[in-house]
C-alpha positions as CSV (number, residue, x, y, z in Angstrom):
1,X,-90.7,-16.0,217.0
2,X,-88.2,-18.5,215.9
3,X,-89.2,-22.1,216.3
4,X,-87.0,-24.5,216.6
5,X,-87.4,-28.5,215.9
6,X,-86.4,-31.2,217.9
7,X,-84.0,-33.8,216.5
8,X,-84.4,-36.9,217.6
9,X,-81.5,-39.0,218.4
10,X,-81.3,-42.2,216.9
11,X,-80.4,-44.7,219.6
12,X,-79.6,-48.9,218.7
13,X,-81.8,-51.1,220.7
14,X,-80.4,-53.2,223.6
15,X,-81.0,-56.6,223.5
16,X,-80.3,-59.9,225.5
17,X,-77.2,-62.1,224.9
18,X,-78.6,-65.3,225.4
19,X,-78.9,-66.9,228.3
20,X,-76.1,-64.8,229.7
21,X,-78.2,-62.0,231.3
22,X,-76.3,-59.1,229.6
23,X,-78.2,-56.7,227.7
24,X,-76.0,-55.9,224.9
25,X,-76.8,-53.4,221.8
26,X,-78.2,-54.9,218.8
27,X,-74.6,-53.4,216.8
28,X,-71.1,-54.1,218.4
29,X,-68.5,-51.9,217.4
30,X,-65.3,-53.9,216.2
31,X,-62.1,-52.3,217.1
32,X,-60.1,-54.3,215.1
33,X,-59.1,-51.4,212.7
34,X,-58.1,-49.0,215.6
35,X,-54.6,-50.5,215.9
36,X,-53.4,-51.6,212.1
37,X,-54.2,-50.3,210.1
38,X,-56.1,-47.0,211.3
39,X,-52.7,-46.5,213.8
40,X,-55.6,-44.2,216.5
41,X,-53.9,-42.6,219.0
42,X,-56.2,-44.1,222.0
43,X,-57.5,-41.1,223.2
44,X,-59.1,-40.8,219.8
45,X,-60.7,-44.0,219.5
46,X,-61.4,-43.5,222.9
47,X,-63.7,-40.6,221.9
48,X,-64.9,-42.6,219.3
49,X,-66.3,-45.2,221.7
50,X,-67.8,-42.6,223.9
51,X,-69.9,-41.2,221.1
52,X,-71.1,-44.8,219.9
53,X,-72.3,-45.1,223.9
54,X,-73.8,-41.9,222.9
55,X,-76.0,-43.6,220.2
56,X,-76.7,-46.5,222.5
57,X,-73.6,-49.1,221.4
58,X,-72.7,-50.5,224.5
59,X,-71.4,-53.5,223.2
60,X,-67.7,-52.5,222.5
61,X,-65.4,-55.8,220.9
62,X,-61.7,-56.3,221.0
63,X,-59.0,-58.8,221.2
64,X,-55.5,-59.3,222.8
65,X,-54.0,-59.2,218.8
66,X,-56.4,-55.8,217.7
67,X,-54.2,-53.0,219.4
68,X,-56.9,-51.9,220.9
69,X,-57.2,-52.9,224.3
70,X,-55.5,-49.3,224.9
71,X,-58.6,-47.7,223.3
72,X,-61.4,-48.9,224.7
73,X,-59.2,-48.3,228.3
74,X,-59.1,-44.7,227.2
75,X,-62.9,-45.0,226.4
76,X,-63.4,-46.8,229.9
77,X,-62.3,-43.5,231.4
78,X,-65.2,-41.2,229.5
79,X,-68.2,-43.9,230.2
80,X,-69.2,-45.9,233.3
81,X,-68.2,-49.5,233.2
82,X,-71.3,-51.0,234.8
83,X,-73.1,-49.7,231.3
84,X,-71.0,-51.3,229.2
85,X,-70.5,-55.1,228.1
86,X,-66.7,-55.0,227.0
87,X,-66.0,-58.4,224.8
88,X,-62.1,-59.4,224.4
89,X,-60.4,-62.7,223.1
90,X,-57.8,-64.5,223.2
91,X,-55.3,-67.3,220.8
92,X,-54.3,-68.9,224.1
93,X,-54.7,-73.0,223.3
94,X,-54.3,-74.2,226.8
95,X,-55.6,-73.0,229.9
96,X,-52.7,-71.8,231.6
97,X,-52.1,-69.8,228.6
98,X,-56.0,-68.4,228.9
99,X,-55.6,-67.6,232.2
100,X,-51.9,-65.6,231.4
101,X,-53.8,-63.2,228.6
102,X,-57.0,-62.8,230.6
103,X,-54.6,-61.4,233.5
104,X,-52.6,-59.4,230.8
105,X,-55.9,-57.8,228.8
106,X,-57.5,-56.9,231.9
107,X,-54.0,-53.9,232.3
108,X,-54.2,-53.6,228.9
109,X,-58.0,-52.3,229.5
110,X,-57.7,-50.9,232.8
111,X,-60.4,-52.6,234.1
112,X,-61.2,-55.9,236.5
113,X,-63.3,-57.4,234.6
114,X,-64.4,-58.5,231.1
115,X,-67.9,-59.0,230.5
116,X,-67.4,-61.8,227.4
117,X,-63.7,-63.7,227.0
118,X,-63.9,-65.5,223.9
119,X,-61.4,-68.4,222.5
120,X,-60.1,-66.2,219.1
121,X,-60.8,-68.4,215.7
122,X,-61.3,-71.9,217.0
123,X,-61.2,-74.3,214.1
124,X,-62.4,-77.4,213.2
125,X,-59.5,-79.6,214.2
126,X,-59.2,-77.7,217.5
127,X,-62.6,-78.7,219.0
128,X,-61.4,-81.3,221.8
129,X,-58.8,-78.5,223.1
130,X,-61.3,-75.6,223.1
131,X,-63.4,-77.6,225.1
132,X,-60.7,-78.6,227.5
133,X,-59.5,-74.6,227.9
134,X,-63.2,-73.0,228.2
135,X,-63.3,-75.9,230.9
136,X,-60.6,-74.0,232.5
137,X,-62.4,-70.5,231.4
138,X,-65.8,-71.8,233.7
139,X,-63.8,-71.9,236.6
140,X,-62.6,-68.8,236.2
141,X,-66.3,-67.0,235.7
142,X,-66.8,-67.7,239.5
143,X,-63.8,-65.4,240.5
144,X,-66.1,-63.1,238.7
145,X,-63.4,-61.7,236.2
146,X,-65.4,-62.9,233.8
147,X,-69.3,-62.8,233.2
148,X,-69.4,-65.1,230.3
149,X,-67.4,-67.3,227.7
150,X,-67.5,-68.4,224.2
151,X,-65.4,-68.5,220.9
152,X,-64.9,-67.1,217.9
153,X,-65.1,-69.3,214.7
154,X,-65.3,-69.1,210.8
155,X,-66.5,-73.2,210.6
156,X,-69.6,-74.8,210.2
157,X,-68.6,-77.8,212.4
158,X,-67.3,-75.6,215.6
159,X,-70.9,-73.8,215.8
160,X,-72.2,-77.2,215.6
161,X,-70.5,-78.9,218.3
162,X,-70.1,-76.3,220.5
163,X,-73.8,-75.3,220.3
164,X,-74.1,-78.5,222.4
165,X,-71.5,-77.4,224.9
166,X,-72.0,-76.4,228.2
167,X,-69.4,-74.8,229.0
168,X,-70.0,-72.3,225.6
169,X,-72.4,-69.3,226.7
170,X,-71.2,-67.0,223.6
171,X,-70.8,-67.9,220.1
172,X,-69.5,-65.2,217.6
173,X,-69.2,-66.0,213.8
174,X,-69.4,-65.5,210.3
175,X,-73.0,-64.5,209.5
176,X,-73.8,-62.1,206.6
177,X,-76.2,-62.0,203.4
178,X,-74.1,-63.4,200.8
179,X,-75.4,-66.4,198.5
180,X,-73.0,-69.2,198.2
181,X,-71.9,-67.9,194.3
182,X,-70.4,-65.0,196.6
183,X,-68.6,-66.8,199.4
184,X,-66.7,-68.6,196.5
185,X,-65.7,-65.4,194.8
186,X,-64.7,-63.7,197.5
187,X,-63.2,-66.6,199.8
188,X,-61.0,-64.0,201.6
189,X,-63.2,-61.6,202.6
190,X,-66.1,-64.1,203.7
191,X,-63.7,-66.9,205.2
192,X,-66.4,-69.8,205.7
193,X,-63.9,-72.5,206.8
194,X,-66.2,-75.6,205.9
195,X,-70.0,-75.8,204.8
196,X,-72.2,-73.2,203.5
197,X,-73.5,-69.9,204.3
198,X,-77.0,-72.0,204.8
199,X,-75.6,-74.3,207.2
200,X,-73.7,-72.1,209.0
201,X,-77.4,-70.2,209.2
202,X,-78.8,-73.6,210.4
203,X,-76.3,-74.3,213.2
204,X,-76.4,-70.7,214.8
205,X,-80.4,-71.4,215.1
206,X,-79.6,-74.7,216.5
207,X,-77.1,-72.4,219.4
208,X,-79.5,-70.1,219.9
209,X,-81.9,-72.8,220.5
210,X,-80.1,-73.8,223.5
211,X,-79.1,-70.8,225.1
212,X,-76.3,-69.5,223.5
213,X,-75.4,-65.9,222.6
214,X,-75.3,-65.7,219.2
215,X,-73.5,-62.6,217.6
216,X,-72.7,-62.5,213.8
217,X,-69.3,-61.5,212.2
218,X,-68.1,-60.7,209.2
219,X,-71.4,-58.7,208.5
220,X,-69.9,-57.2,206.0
221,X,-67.1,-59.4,204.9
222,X,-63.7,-60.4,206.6
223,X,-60.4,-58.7,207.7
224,X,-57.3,-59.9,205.8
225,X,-58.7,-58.3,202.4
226,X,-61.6,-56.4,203.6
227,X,-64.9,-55.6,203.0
228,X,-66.5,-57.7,200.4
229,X,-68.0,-56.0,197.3
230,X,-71.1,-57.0,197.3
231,X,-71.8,-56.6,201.1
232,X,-70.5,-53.2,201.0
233,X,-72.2,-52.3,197.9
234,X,-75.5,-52.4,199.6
235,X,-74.3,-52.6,203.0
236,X,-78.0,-51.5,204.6
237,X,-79.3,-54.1,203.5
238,X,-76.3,-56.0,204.4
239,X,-77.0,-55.1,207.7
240,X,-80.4,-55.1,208.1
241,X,-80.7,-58.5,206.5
242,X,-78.7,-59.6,209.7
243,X,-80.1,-57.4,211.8
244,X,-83.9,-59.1,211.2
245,X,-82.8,-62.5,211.8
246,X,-84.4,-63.4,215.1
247,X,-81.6,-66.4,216.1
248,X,-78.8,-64.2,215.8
249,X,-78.7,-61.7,219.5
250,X,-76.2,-58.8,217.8
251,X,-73.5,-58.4,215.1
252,X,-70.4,-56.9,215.4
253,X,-69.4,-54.6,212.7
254,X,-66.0,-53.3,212.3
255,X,-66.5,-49.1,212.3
256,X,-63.7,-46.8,211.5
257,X,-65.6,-43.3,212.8
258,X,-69.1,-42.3,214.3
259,X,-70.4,-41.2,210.7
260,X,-70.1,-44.9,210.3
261,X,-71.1,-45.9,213.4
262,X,-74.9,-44.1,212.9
263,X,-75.0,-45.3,209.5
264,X,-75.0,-48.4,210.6
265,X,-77.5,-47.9,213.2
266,X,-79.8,-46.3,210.7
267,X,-79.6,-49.7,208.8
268,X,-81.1,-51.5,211.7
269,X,-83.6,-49.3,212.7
270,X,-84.7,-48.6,209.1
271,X,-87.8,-50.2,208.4
């Protein structure tokens, strides 16, 4: 008799955004190679997608610059919406301007809804106006086309301030496990706009703190040169180092296939 043995599917855990009330997995996957330079027709990122859902990444991220709002629409078609928490964002710098690529993503995505609408790489000297536009953003949540909203950021300072904000629910930024000797090496792969990895560490506790969803970025370095080095060199523990730290909600990591994509996953559930 021939017995065979049970494999046993390794699934990412799903945990809580915040003080949002979605339950998103522990790993995002980043889209931001489907379009340039990966050129994915959508159908095949779409598949892609599905099989991360598969391994229990329902946390899917884009933006309105990627390319590959057509991708996850494709995926939208292969897994039910209500399961998923679809992030986009968006370089608008005024509200009418928000409101004009919110209307324009959700085609793009073939859905009526996004689950988190971030403001894409606010900076330090842009504080005042991010505030002003995710003022804009709020009233917009109780149309319901959006469940939360946030920003993006590579600076010190923004986390800061806008950990204070009330009208922030989702803060995404650089977080990885690079010393400072690093960041300075490889300043284009790890953009920290101002401060240092240890500060930036301090204000995402001080977001978390109060309330915010925290996901990390740039896990594994940036995307105008790439990876960094030494992230990548030893990118489980890369991951994992993130992965451990109990003020940061999820990462989103920027996966190409789904050999990557339970790699990854591996790395966080590794003990």
């Amino acid at each position: 008799m021939q017995i065979t043995r049970s494999r046993r599917v390794l699934r990412v855990p799903l945990v809580s955004l915040g003080s949002t009330g979605l339950k998103v997995s522990k790993l995002g996957f980043g889209t931001v190679d489907f379009g340039v330079p990966l050129n994915l027709e959508p159908e095949e990122g779409g598949r892609i997608l599905m099989g991360s859902y598969k391994l229990g990444v329902n946390f899917w991220d884009t933006s309105d610059d990627y390319g590959s709002h057509p991708h996850v629409a494709a995926a939208l078609k292969l897994v039910p919406r209500k399961e998923l928490v679809i992030c986009t964002k968006t370089g608008a710098r005024s509200g009418a301007q928000a409101q004009k690529s919110l209307k324009s993503s959700l085609k793009e995505l073939g859905t009526d809804y996004v689950d988190v609408f971030l403001l894409h790489y606010v900076t330090s000297d842009w504080i005042d106006g991010c505030r002003r536009v995710l003022k804009t953003l709020i009233d917009m949540k109780t149309t319901g086309i959006i469940k939360a909203v946030g920003l993006s950021t590579h600076s010190v300072k923004v986390v800061e301030d806008t950990a204070r904000f009330d009208e922030v629910d989702v803060i995404m930024t650089i977080c990885c496990n690079a010393s400072q000797a690093t960041i300075r090496k490889f300043p284009d792969n790890i953009p920290l706009e101002d401060g240092s990895i240890d500060e930036m560490l301090d204000a995402i506790r001080l977001a978390h703190e109060n309330g915010k969803g925290v996901v990390a970025m740039k896990v594994l370095g940036g995307r105008v040169r790439g990876p960094a080095p030494p992230l990548v060199k030893n990118y489980q523990l890369s991951i994992k180092a993130i992965a451990q730290l109990d003020f940061v909600d999820a990462m989103v990591v920027g996966m190409r296939n789904l050999d990557q994509v339970k790699e990854n996953v591996k790395a966080i559930l590794s003990n």
